[in-house]
C-alpha angles and dihedrals in degrees: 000000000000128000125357093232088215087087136069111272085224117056109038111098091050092049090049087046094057091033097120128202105163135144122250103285089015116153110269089229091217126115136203145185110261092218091251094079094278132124115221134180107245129239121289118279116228125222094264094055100039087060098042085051093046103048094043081057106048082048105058090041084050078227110150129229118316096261118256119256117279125185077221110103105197105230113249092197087063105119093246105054078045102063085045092050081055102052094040088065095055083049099055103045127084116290097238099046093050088058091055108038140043132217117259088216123138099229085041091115083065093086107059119188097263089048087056089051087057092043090047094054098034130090094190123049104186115189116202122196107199112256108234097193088064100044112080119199122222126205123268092013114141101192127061132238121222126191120201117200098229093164084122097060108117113227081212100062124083121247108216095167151342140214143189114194120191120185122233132203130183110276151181091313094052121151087024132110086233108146128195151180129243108194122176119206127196109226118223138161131250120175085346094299120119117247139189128228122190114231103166152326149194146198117245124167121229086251100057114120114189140040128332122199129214121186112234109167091127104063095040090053084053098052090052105063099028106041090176093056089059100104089146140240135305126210115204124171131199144184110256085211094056102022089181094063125074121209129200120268100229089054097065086043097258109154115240126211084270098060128093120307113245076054112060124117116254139164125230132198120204107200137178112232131191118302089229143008117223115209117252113239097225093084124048129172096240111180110092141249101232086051086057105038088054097059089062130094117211125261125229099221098034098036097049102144143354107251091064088137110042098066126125116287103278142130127271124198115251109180130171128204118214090185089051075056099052091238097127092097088062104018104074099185153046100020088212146025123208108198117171120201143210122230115230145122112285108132113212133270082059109214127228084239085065093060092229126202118224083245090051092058091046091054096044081055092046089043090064093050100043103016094154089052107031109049114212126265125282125242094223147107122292157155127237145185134195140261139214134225130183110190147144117262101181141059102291129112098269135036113168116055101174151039098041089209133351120245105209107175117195139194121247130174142076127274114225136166133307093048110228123229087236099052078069086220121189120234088251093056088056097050084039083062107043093052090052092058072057109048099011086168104049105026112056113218115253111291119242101238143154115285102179126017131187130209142247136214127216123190128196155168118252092190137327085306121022118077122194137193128205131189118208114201123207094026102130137056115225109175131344134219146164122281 
C-alpha cells in the first residue's frame, strides 16, 4: 500500500504534487505568494506543459505511469489501507504531539511499538492483501495458506522488517483458559515435495479479541529476491496444552480471507529506499522558459509592482493543490503540500556533483514553468525533513489517497549588508557579504536559501488491493537565511 519501491524514497511527494493531468485551460493548481502578502493561484497550465511536467516528474520519483480509470473503487476499510491510514496520521501530526498522545481511533491497536519503531526508521511502508486465486486449498487441512503479490518490491530497496497480522475474535472456546499457538511457515519446495519452514509464532488465549502480529522478514526477503520461491504462507494453530494435534482457525476465532474486510489478515514491509533520485538524462523538458513566460499576460494581483525580487531574504508561500489538479481520485493524503523555496543560481537538469535536495528538484521544475515567479534553487547549506505520500500505483479508479496538494514555501530576496538578526544569516554569510563590498565583481553576495525544512507523506494504491506509503524527506520549507 504504501510506496512502489521502484521509486526514490525521496522524491516522490513533491513529483506526485507537480504530476499534472489537466484539461486544455485547466487551473495550475499552483499558488504563490503576489509579492504584497497574498497567496494566488497561479496562471493555467496548457497540454504541452501539463505532459512535459508530468513525465519529468514521474521520472525523477521513478514512479510509473498515473494508472488508467477503472469503474473499480479500491476499498479504503480494507484492513490494509487502514493500518497505513493510521500510520499516515501519526505521520502527519506534530512530533511532539505524536510522542504524547495516542489516537482514539478505532483501529488505533493496529500499529504496535515495535511497528513505530519500523515506521520511524523506513522510507517505504508496502501493504499486501493475500491473493485467493493463487492460493489452492487441500483437503483436511486445518490451517490456511495465504499468497502476497510482492512483484513491486524494489531489489534496491532495503527490507528493514516484515509483518503478518491476522485478526482474532473470540471463538468456539470462548469463556475457557484454553492457550494456543499460532505458528507461519513459509512453504518451499525441496525435490519437488512441499515443505514447511517455520518463520514465526506466537501465543494467543481463546479470549483474545484484536491483532496478532507474526515476523516474517525472512520469507519476504526470500521472495525478493527470489520471485519463483514465493509459494506463499501457511497459518497452523495448535493447543499449548497438546502441541501434536492442529486445530482449526476459525475454532480459536482467527478471520479468515472471507471475513469482513477491515479484518482481513495482511502482511506489511517497512524498507528503507534511497536517500535521492537523480534525474535520468534521456528526457528533458526542452521548450524554454523565456517561450513560455512570453506567452503570459500579467496579472494584477501576482504581477504588483516591479522590484518583486529584490526584497529582503525571506520565505514565500508556494502551495499546490492536488484537488485544483484533480488528483484527489488517485492521491489519498495530504490534500495539499506547502514547499517554500530559496532563490540562487542551480541550472536544471541538477547534477549529482550539486548535491541536490528533493525541494531543490521540484523548484528547478516549477522555475521553468514560472521563472519570473519561482526563483531557482539556491547552491548552499541546509537542512532538510521528509514527506509522506499514500497513493495508487495500478490500474484502479483512484491512485493517490492523500495529501489532496502539496504546500512547498520557498525563500526569495537578496542578502545585503548589514546582515539582519531575522535573515538568520550564518558567519560565513557575513563575512561572504562584506568581501563582496570589497570585491562586488568577483565575490557574489550569500545566497537566500532554505534553513530548515520539514517532510511530507503520500499514500497510495498499488493496485485493487495493495496500499503503499512513502515518506519524502526535505519537502517543506520551514524558514529561510542567508548563507
Amino acid at each position: 500500500m504504501c510506496v512502489g519501491l521502484r521509486m526514490s524514497s525521496v522524491l516522490c511527494s513533491l513529483v506526485i504534487l507537480l504530476i499534472v493531468r489537466l484539461t486544455l485551460a485547466s487551473l495550475s493548481g499552483i499558488y504563490v505568494d503576489n509579492g504584497v502578502d497574498q497567496t494566488v493561484m497561479h496562471r493555467t497550465l496548457s497540454q504541452d506543459d501539463q505532459q512535459e511536467v508530468e513525465h519529468e516528474i514521474l521520472e525523477l520519483l521513478g514512479l510509473p505511469d498515473r494508472p488508467r480509470r477503472r469503474h473499480i473503487h479500491p476499498s479504503l476499510r480494507k484492513s490494509a489501507p487502514q493500518f497505513l491510514m493510521d500510520v499516515y496520521r501519526r505521520l502527519s501530526e506534530d512530533t511532539e504531539r505524536t510522542r504524547t498522545v495516542r489516537s482514539t481511533d478505532e483501529f488505533d491497536n493496529l500499529i504496535t511499538d515495535q511497528d513505530q519503531m519500523a515506521i520511524d526508521q523506513s522510507d517505504i511502508i508496502m501493504t499486501f492483501l493475500n491473493k485467493n486465486h493463487h492460493v489452492s486449498e487441500v483437503r483436511h487441512e486445518r490451517g490456511r495458506r495465504l499468497w502476497f503479490d510482492v512483484s513491486e518490491v524494489s531489489r534496491d530497496s532495503t527490507l528493514m522488517m516484515a509483518e503478518l497480522r491476522i485478526y482474532q475474535k473470540p471463538g468456539k472456546w470462548k469463556g475457557t483458559s484454553k492457550t494456543f499457538t499460532i505458528t507461519v511457515h513459509s512453504i518451499i519446495r525441496l525435490n519437488g515435495q512441499r515443505e514447511l519452514q517455520v518463520l514465526s509464532s506466537v501465543n494467543t488465549t481463546a479470549d483474545y479479541f484484536g491483532w496478532l502480529e507474526m515476523n516474517v522478514t525472512e520469507g519476504l526477503a526470500l521472495w525478493v529476491n527470489d520471485p519463483a520461491q514465493n509459494k506463499g504462507l501457511y497459518i497452523s494453530a495448535h493447543s499449548t496444552d497438546r502441541p501434536d494435534h492442529e486445530v482449526k482457525l476459525e475454532d480459536i476465532g482467527l478471520v479468515n480471507t472471507k471475513g469482513d474486510d477491515e479484518y482481513q489478515p495482511f502482511m506489511v514491509g517497512f524498507f528503507k529506499g534511497q536517500e535521492i533520485i537523480q534525474p535520468t538524462r534521456h528526457r528533458r523538458i526542452k521548450r524554454s522558459a523565456s517561450k513560455r513566460s512570453h506567452k503570459r499576460k500579467a496579472h494584477p494581483l501576482i504581477d504588483p509592482r516591479p522590484n518583486y525580487d529584490h526584497k529582503s531574504c525571506q520565505i514565500q508561500t508556494l502551495y499546490v493543490s492536488f484537488k485544483d489538479l484533480q488528483w484527489q481520485d488517485w492521491i489519498i493524503a495530504p490534500e495539499g503540500y506547502g514547499a517554500f523555496y530559496c532563490s540562487g543560481e542551480c541550472n536544471f537538469p541538477l547534477n549529482a556533483h550539486m548535491n541536490a535536495t528533493n525541494h531543490a528538484i521540484v523548484q528547478t521544475l516549477v522555475h521553468l514553468l514560472y521563472p519570473t515567479k519561482v526563483p531557482k534553487p539556491c547552491r548552499a547549506p541546509t537542512k532538510l525533513s521528509p514527506i509522506s505520500v499514500l497513493y495508487f500505483l495500478d490500474e484502479s479508479n483512484d491512485w493517490i489517497i492523500a495529501p489532496e496538494g502539496y504546500g512547498a514555501f520557498y525563500c526569495s530576496g537578496e542578502c545585503n549588508f548589514p546582515l539582519n538578526a531575522h535573515m538568520n544569516a550564518t558567519n560565513h554569510a557575513i563575512v561572504q557579504t562584506l568581501v563582496h563590498l570589497l570585491y562586488p565583481t568577483k565575490v557574489p553576495k550569500p545566497c537566500c536559501a532554505p534553513t530548515k525544512l520539514s517532510p511530507i507523506s503520500v499514500l497510495y494504491f498499488l493496485d485493487e488491493s495493495n496500499v503503499n506509503l512513502k515518506k519524502y524527506k526535505n519537502m517543506v520549507v520551514k524558514s529561510c537565511g542567508c548563507h
